[in-house]
PDB file of the backbone (N, CA, C, O) and the ligand in Angstrom, with CONECT records:
HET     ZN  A 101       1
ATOM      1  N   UNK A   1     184.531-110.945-102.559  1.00  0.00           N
ATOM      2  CA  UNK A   1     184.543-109.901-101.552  1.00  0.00           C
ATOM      3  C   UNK A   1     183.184-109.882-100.875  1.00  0.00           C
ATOM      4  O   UNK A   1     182.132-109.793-101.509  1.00  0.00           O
ATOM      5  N   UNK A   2     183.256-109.963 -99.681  1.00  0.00           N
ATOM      6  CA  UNK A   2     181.921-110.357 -98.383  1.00  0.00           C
ATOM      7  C   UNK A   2     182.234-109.148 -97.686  1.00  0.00           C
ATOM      8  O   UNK A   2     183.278-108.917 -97.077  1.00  0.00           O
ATOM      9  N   UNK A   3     180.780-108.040 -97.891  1.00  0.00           N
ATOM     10  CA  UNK A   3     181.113-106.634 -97.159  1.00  0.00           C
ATOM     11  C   UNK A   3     180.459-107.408 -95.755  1.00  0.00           C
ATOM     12  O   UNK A   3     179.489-108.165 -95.710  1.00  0.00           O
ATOM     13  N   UNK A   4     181.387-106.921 -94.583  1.00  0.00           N
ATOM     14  CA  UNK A   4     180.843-106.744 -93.244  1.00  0.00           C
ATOM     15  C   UNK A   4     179.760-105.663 -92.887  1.00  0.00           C
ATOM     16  O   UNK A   4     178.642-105.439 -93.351  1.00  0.00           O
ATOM     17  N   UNK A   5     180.793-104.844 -91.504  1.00  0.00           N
ATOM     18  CA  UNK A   5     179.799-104.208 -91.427  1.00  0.00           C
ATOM     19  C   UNK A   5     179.747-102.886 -92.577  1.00  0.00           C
ATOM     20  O   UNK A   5     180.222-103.045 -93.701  1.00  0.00           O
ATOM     21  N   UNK A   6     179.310-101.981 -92.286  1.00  0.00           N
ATOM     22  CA  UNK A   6     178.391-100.832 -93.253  1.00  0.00           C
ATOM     23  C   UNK A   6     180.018-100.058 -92.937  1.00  0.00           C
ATOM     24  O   UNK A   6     180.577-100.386 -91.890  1.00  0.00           O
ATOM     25  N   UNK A   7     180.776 -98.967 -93.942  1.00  0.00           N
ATOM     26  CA  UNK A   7     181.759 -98.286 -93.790  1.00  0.00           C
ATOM     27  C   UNK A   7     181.551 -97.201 -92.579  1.00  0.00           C
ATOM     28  O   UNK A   7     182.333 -96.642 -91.811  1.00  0.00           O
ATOM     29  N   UNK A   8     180.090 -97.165 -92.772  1.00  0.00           N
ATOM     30  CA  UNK A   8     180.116 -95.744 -91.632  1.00  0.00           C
ATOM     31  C   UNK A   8     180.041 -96.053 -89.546  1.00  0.00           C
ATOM     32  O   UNK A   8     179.931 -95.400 -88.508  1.00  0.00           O
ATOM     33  N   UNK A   9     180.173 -97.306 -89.957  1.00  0.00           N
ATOM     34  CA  UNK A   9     179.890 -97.736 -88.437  1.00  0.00           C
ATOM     35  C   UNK A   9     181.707 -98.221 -88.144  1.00  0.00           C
ATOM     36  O   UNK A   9     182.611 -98.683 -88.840  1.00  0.00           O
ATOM     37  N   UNK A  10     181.558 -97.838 -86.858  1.00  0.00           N
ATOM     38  CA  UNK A  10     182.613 -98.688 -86.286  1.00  0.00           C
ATOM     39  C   UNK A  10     183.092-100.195 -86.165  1.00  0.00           C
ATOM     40  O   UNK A  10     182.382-101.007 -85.571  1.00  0.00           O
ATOM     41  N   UNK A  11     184.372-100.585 -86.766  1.00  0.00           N
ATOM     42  CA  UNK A  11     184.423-102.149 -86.446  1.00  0.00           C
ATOM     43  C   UNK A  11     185.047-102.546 -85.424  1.00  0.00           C
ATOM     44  O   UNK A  11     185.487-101.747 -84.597  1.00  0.00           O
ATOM     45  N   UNK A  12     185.162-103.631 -85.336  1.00  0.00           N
ATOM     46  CA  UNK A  12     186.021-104.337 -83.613  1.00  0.00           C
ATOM     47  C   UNK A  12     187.127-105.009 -84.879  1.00  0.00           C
ATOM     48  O   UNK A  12     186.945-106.185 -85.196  1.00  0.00           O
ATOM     49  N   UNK A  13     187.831-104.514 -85.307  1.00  0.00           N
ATOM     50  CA  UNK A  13     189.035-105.303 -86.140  1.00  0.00           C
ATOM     51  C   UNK A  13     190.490-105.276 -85.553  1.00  0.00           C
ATOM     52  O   UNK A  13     191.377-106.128 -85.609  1.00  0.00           O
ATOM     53  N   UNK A  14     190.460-104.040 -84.976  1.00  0.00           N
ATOM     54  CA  UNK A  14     191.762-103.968 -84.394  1.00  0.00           C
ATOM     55  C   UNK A  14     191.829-102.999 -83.121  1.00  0.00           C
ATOM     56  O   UNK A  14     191.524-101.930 -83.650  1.00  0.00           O
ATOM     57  N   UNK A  15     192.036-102.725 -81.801  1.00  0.00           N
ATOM     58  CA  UNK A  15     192.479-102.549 -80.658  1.00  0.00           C
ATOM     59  C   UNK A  15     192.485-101.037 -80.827  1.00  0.00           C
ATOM     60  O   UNK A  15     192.801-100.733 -81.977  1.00  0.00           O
ATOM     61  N   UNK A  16     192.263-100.119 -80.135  1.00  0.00           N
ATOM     62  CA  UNK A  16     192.703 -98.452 -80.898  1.00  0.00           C
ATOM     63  C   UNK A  16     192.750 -97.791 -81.490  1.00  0.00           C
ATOM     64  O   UNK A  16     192.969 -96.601 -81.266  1.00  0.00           O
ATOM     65  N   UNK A  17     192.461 -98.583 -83.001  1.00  0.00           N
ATOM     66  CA  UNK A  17     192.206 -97.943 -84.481  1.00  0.00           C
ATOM     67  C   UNK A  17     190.929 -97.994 -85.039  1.00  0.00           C
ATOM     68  O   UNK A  17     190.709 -97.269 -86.009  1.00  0.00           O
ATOM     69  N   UNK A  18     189.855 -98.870 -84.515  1.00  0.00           N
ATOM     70  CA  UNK A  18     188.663 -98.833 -84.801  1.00  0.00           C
ATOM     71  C   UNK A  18     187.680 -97.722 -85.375  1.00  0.00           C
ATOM     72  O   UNK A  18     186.977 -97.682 -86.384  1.00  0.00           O
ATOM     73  N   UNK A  19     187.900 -96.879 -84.379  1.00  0.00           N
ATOM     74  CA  UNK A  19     187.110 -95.620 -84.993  1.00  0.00           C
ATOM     75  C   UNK A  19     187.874 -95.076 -86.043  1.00  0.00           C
ATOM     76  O   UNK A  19     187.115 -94.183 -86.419  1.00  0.00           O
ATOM     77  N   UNK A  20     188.875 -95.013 -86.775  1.00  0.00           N
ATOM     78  CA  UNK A  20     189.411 -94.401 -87.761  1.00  0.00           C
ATOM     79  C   UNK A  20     190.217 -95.106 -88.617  1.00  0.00           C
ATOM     80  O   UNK A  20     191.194 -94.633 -89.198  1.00  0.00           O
ATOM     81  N   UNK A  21     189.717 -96.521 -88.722  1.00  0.00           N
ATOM     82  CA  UNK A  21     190.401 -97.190 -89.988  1.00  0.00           C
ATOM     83  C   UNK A  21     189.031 -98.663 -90.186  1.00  0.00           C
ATOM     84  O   UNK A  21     188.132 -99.061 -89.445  1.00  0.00           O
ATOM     85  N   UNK A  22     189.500 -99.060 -91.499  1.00  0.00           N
ATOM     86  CA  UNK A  22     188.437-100.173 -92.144  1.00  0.00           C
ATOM     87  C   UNK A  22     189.286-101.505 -92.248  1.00  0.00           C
ATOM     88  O   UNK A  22     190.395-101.693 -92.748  1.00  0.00           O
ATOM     89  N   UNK A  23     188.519-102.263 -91.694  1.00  0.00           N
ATOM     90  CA  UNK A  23     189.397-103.793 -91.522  1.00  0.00           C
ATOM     91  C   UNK A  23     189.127-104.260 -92.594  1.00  0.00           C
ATOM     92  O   UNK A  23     188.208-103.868 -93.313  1.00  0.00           O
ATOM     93  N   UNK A  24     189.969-105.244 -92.860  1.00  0.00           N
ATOM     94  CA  UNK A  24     189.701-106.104 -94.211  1.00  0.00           C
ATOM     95  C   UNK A  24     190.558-107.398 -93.651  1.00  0.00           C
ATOM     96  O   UNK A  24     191.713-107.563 -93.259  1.00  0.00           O
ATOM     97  N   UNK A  25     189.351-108.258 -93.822  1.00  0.00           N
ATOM     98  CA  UNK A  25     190.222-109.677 -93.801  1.00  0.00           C
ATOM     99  C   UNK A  25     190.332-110.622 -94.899  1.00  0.00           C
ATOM    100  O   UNK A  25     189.510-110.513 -95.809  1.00  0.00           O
ATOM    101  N   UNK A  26     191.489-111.815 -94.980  1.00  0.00           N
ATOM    102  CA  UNK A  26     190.753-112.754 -96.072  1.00  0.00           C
ATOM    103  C   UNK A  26     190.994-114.389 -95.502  1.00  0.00           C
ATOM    104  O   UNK A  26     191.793-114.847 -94.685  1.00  0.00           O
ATOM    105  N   UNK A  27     190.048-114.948 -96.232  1.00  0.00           N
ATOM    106  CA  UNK A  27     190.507-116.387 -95.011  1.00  0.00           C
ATOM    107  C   UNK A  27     191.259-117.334 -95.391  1.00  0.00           C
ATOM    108  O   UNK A  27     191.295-117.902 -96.482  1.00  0.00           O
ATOM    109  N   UNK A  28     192.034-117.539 -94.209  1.00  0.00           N
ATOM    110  CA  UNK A  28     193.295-118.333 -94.656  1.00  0.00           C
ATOM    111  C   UNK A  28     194.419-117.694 -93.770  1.00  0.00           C
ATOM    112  O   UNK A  28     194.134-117.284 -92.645  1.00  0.00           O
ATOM    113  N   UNK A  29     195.458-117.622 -94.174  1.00  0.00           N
ATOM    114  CA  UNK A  29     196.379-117.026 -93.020  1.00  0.00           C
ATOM    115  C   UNK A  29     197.489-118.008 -92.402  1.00  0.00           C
ATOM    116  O   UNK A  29     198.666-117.657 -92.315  1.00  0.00           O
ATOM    117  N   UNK A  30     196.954-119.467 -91.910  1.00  0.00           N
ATOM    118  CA  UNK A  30     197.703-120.631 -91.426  1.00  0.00           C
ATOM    119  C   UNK A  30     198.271-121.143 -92.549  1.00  0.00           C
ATOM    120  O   UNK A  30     198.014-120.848 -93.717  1.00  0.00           O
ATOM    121  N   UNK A  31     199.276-122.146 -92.012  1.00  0.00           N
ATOM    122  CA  UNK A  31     199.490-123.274 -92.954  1.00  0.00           C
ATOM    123  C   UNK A  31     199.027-124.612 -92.459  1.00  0.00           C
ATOM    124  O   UNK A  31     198.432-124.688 -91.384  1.00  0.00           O
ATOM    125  N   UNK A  32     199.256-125.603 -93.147  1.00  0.00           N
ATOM    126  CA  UNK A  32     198.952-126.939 -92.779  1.00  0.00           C
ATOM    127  C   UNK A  32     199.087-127.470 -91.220  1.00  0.00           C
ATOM    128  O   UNK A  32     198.407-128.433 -90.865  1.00  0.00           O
ATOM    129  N   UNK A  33     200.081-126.745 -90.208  1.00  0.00           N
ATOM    130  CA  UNK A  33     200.444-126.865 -89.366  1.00  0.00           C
ATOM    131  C   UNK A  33     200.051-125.652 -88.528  1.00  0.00           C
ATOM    132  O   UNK A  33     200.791-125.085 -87.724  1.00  0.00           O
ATOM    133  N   UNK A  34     198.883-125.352 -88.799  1.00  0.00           N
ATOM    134  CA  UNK A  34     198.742-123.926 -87.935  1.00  0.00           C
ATOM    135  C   UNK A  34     199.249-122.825 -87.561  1.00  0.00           C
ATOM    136  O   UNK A  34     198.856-122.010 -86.726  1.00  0.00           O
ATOM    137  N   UNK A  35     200.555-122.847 -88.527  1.00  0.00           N
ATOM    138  CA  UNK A  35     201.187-121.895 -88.158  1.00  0.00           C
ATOM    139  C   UNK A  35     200.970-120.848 -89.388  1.00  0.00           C
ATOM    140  O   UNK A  35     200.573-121.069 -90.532  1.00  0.00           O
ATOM    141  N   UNK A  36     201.444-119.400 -88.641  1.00  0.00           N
ATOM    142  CA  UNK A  36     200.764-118.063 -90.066  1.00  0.00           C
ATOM    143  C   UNK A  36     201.685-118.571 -90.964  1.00  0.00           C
ATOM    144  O   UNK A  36     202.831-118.938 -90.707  1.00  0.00           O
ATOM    145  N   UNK A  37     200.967-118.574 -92.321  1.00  0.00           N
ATOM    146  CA  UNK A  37     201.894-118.167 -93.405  1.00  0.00           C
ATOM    147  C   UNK A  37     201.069-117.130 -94.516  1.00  0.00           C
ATOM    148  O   UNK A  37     199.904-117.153 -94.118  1.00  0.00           O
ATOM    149  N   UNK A  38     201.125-116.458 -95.421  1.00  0.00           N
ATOM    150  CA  UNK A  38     200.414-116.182 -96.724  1.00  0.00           C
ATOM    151  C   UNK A  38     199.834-117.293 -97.104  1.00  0.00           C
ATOM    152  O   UNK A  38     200.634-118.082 -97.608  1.00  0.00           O
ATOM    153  N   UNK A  39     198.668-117.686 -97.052  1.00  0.00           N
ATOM    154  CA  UNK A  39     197.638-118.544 -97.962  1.00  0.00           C
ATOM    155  C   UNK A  39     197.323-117.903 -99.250  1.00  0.00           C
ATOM    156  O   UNK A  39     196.642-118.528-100.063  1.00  0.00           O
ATOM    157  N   UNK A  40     197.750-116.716 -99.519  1.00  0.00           N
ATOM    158  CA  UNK A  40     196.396-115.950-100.640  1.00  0.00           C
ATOM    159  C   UNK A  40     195.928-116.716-101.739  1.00  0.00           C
ATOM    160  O   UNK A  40     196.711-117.486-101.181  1.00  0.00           O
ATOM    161  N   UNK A  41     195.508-117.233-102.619  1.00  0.00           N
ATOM    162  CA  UNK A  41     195.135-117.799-103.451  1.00  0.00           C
ATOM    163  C   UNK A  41     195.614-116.073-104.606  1.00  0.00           C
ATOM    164  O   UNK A  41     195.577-114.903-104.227  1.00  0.00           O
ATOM    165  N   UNK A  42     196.078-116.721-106.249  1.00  0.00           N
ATOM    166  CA  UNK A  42     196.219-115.669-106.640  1.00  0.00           C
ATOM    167  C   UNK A  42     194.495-114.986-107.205  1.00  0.00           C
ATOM    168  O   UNK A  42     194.429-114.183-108.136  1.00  0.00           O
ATOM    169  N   UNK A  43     193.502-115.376-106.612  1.00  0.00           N
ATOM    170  CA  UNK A  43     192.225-115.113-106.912  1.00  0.00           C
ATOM    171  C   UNK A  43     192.171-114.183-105.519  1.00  0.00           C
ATOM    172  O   UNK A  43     192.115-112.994-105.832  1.00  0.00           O
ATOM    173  N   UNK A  44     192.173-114.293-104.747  1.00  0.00           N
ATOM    174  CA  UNK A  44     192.308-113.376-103.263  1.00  0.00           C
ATOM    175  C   UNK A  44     193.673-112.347-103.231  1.00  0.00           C
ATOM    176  O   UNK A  44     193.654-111.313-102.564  1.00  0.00           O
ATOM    177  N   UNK A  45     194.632-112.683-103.883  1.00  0.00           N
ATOM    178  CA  UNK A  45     194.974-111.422-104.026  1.00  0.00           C
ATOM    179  C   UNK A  45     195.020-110.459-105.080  1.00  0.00           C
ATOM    180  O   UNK A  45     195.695-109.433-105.149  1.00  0.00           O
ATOM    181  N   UNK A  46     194.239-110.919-105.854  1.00  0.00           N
ATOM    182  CA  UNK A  46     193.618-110.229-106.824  1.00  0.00           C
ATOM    183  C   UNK A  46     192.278-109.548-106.543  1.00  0.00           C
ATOM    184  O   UNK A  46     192.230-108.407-107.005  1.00  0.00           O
ATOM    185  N   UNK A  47     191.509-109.832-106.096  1.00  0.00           N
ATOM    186  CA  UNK A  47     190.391-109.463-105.090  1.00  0.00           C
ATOM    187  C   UNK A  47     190.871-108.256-103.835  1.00  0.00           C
ATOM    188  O   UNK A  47     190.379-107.144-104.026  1.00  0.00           O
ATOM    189  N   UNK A  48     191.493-108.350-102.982  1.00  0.00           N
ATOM    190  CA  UNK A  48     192.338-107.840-102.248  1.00  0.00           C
ATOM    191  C   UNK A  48     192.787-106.691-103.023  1.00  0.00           C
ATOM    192  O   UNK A  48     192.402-105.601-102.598  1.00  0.00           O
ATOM    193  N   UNK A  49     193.555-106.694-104.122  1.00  0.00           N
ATOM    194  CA  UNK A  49     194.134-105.681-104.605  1.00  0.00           C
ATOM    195  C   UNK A  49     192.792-104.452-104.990  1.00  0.00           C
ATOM    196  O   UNK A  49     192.727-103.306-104.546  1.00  0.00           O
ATOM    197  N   UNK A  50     191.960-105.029-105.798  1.00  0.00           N
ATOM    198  CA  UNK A  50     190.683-104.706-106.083  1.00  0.00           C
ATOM    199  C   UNK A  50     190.161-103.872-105.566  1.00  0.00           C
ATOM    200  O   UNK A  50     189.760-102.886-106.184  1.00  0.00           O
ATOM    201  N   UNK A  51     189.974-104.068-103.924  1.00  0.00           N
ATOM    202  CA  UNK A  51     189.028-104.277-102.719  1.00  0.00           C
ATOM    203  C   UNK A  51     189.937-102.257-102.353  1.00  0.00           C
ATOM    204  O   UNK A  51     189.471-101.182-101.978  1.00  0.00           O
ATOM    205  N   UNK A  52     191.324-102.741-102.746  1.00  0.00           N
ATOM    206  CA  UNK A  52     191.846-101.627-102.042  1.00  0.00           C
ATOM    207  C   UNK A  52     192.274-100.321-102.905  1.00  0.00           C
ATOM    208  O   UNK A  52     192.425 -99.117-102.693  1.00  0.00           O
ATOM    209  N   UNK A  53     192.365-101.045-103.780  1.00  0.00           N
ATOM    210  CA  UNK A  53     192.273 -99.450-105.216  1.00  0.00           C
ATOM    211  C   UNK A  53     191.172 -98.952-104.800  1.00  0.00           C
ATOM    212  O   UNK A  53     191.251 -97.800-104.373  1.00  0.00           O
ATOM    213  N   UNK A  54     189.650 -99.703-104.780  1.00  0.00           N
ATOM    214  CA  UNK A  54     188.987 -98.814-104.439  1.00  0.00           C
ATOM    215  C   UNK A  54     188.642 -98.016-103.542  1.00  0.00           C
ATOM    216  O   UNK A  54     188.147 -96.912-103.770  1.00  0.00           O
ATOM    217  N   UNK A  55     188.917 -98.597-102.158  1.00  0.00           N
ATOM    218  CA  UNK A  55     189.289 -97.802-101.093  1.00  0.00           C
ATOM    219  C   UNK A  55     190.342 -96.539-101.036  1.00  0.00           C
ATOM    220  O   UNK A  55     190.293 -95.463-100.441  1.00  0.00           O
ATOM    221  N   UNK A  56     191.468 -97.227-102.049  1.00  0.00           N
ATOM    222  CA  UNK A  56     191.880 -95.827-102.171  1.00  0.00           C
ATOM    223  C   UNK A  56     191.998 -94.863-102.848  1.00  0.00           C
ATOM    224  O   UNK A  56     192.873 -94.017-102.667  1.00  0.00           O
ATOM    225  N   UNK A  57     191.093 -94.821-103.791  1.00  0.00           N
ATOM    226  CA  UNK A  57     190.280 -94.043-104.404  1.00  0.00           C
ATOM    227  C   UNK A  57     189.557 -92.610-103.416  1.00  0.00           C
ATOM    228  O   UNK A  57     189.775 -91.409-103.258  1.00  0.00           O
ATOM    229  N   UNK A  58     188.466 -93.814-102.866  1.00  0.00           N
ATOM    230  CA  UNK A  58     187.806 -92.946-101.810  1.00  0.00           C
ATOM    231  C   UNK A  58     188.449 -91.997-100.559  1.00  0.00           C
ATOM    232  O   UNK A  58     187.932 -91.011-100.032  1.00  0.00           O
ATOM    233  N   UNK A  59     189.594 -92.554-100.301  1.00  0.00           N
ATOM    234  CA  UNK A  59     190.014 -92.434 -98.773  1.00  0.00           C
ATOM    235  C   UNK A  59     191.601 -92.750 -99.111  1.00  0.00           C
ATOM    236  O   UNK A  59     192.339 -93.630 -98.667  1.00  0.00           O
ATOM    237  N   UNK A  60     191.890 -91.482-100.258  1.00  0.00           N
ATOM    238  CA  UNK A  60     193.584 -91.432-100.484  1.00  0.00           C
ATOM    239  C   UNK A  60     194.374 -90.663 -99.403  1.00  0.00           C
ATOM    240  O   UNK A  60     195.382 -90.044 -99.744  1.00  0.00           O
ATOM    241  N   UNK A  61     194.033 -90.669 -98.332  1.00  0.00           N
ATOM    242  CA  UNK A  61     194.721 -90.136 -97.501  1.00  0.00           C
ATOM    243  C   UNK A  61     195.324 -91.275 -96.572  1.00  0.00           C
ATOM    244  O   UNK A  61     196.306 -91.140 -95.841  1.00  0.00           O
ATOM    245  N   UNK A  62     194.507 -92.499 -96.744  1.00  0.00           N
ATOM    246  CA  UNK A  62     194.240 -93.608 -95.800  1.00  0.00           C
ATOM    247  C   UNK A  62     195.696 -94.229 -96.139  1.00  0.00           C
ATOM    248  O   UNK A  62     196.135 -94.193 -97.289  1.00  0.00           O
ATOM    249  N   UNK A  63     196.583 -94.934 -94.813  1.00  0.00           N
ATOM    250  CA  UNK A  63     197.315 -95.890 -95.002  1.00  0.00           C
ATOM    251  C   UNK A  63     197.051 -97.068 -95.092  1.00  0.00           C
ATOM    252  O   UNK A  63     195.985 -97.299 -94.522  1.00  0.00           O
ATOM    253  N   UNK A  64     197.739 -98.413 -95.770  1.00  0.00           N
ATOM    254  CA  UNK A  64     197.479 -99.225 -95.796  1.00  0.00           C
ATOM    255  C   UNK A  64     198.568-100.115 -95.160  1.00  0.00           C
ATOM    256  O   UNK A  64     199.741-100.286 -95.494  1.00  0.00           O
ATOM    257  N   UNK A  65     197.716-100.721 -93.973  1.00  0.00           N
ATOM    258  CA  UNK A  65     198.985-101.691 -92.906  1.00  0.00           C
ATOM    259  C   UNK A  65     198.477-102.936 -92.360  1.00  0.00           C
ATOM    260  O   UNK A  65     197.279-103.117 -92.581  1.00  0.00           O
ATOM    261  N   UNK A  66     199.125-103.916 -91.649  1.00  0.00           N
ATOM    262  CA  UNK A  66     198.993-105.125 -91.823  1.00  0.00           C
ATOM    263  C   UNK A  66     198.772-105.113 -90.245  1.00  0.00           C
ATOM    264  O   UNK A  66     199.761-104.801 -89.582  1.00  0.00           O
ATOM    265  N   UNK A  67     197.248-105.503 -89.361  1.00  0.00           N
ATOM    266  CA  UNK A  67     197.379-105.771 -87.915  1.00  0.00           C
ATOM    267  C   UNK A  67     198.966-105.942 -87.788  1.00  0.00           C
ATOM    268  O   UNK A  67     199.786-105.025 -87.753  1.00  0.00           O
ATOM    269  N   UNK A  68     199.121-106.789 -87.750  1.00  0.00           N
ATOM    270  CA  UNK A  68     200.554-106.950 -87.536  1.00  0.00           C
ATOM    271  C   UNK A  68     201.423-105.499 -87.059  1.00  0.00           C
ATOM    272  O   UNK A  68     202.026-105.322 -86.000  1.00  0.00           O
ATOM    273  N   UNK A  69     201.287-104.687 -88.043  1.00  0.00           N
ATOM    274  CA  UNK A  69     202.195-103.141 -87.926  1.00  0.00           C
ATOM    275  C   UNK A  69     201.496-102.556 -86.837  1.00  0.00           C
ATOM    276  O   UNK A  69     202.121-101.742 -86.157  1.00  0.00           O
ATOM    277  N   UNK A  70     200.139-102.852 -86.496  1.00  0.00           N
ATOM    278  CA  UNK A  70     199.409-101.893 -85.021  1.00  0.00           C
ATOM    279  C   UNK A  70     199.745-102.847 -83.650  1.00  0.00           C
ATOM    280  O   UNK A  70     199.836-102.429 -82.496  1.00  0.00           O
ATOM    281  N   UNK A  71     199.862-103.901 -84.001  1.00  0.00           N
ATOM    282  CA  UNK A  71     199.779-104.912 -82.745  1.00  0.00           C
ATOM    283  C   UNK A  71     200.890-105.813 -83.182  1.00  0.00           C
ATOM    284  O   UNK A  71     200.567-106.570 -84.097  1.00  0.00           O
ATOM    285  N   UNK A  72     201.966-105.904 -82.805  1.00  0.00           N
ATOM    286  CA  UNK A  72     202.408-107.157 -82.852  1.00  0.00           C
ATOM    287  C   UNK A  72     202.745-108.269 -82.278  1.00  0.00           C
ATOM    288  O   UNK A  72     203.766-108.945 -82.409  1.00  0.00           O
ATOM    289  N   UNK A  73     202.213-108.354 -81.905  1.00  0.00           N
ATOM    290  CA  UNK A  73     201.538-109.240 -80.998  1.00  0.00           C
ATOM    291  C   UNK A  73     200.264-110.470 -82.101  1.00  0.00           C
ATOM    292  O   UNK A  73     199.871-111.602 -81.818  1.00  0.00           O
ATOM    293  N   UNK A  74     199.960-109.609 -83.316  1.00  0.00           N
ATOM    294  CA  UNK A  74     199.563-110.487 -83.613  1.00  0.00           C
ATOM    295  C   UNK A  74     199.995-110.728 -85.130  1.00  0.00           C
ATOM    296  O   UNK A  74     200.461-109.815 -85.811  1.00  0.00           O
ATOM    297  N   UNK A  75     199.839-111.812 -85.530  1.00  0.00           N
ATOM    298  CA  UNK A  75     200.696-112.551 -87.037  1.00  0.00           C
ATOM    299  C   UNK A  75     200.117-111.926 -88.150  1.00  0.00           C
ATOM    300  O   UNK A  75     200.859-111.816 -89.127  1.00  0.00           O
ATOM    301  N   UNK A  76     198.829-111.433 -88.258  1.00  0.00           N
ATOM    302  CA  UNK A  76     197.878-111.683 -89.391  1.00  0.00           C
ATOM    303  C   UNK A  76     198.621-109.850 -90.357  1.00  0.00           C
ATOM    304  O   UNK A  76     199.433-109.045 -89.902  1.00  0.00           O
ATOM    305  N   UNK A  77     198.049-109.832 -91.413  1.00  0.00           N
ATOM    306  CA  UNK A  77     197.721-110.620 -92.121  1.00  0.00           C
ATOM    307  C   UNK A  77     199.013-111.728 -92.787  1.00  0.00           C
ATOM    308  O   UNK A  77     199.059-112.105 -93.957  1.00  0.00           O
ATOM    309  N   UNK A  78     199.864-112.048 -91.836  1.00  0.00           N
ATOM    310  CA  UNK A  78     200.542-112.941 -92.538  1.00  0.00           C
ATOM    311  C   UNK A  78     200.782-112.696 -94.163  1.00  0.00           C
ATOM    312  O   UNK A  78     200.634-113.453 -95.123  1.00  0.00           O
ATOM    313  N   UNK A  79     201.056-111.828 -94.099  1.00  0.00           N
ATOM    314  CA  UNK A  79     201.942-111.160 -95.768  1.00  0.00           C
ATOM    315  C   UNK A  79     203.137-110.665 -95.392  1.00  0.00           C
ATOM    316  O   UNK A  79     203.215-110.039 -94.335  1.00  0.00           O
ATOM    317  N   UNK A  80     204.010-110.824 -96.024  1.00  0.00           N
ATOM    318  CA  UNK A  80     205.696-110.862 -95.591  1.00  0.00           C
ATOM    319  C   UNK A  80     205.852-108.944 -95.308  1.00  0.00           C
ATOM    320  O   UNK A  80     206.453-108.509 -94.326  1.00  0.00           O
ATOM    321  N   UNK A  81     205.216-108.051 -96.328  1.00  0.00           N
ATOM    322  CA  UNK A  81     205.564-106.841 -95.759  1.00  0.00           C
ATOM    323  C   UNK A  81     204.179-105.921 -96.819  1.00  0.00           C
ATOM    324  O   UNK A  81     204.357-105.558 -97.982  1.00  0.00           O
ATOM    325  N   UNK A  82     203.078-105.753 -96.141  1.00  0.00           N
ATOM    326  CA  UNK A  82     201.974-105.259 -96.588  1.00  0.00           C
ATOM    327  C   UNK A  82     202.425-103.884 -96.901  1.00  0.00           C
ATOM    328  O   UNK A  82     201.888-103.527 -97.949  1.00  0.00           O
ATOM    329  N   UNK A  83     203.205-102.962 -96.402  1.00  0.00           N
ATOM    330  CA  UNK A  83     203.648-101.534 -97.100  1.00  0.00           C
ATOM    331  C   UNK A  83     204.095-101.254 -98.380  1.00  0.00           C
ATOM    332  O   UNK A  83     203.871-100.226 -99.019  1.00  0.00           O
ATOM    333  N   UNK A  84     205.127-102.808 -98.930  1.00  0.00           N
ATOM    334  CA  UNK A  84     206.062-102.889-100.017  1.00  0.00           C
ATOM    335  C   UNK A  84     204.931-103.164-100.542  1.00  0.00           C
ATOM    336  O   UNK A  84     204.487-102.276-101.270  1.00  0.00           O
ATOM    337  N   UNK A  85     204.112-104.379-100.391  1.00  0.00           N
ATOM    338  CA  UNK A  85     203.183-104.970-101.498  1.00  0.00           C
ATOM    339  C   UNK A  85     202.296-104.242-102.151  1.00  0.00           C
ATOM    340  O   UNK A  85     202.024-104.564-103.308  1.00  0.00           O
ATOM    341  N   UNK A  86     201.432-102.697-101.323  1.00  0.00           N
ATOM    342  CA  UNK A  86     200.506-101.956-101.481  1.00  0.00           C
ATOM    343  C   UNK A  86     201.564-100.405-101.672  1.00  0.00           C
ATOM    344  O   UNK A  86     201.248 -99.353-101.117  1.00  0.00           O
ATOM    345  N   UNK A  87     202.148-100.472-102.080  1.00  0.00           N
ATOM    346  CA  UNK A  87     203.178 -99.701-101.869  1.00  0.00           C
ATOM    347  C   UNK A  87     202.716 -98.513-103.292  1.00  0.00           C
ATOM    348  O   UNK A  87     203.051 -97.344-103.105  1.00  0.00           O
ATOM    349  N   UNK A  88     202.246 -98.723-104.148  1.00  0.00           N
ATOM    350  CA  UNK A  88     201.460 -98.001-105.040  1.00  0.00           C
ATOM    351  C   UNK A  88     200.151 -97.370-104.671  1.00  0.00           C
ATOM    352  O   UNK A  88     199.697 -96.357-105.204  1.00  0.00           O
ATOM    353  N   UNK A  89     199.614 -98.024-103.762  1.00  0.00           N
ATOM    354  CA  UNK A  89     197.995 -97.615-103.226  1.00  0.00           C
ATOM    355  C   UNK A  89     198.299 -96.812-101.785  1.00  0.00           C
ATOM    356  O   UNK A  89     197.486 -96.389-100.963  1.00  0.00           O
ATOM    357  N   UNK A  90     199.632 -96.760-101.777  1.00  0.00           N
ATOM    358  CA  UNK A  90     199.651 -95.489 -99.963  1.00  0.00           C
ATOM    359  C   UNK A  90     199.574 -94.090-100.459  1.00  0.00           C
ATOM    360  O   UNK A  90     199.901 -93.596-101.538  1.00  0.00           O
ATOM    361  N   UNK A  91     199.143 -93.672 -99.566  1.00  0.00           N
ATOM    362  CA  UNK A  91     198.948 -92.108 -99.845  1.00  0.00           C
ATOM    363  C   UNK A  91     200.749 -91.521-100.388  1.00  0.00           C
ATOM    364  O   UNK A  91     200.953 -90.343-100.680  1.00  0.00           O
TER     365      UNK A  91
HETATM  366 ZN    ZN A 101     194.180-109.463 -87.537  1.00  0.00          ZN2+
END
């Protein structure tokens, strides 16, 4: 886990939601052919899971959603359905 920027500042992660949500990325996303698929390594989504208990710990009010669900328009995070998967860690 590679912290960006600082929690209290604004990020450029996603279009509209910036000021009131925390991006999280992990790298990978394509497949062999450039196209999205789930890459996670089960070390990244173990990390990932990690990353977000503790977040929601802090900030249990917070939803947890996949660019994808704000924009679709775009693929990422390329996880088949980030609500079901985190589906223990939503408010
Ligand atoms: Zn994205």
């Amino acid at each position: 886990i590679e912290p960006g920027r600082p929690e209290f500042m604004i990020g450029a992660h996603c279009l509209n939601h910036n000021a009131h949500s925390i991006g999280i990325c992990y790298e990978g996303g394509l497949d062999i052919r450039g196209q999205p698929a789930d890459t996670r390594t089960p070390e990244q989504k173990a990390a990932l899971r990690a990353l977000l208990k503790d977040l929601h710990r802090r900030y249990p009010q917070a939803l947890i959603v996949g660019h994808h669900d704000l924009n679709p328009q775009k693929a990422c995070p390329c996880i088949e359905n980030v609500a079901r998967e985190y589906a223990d860690l939503q408010p």
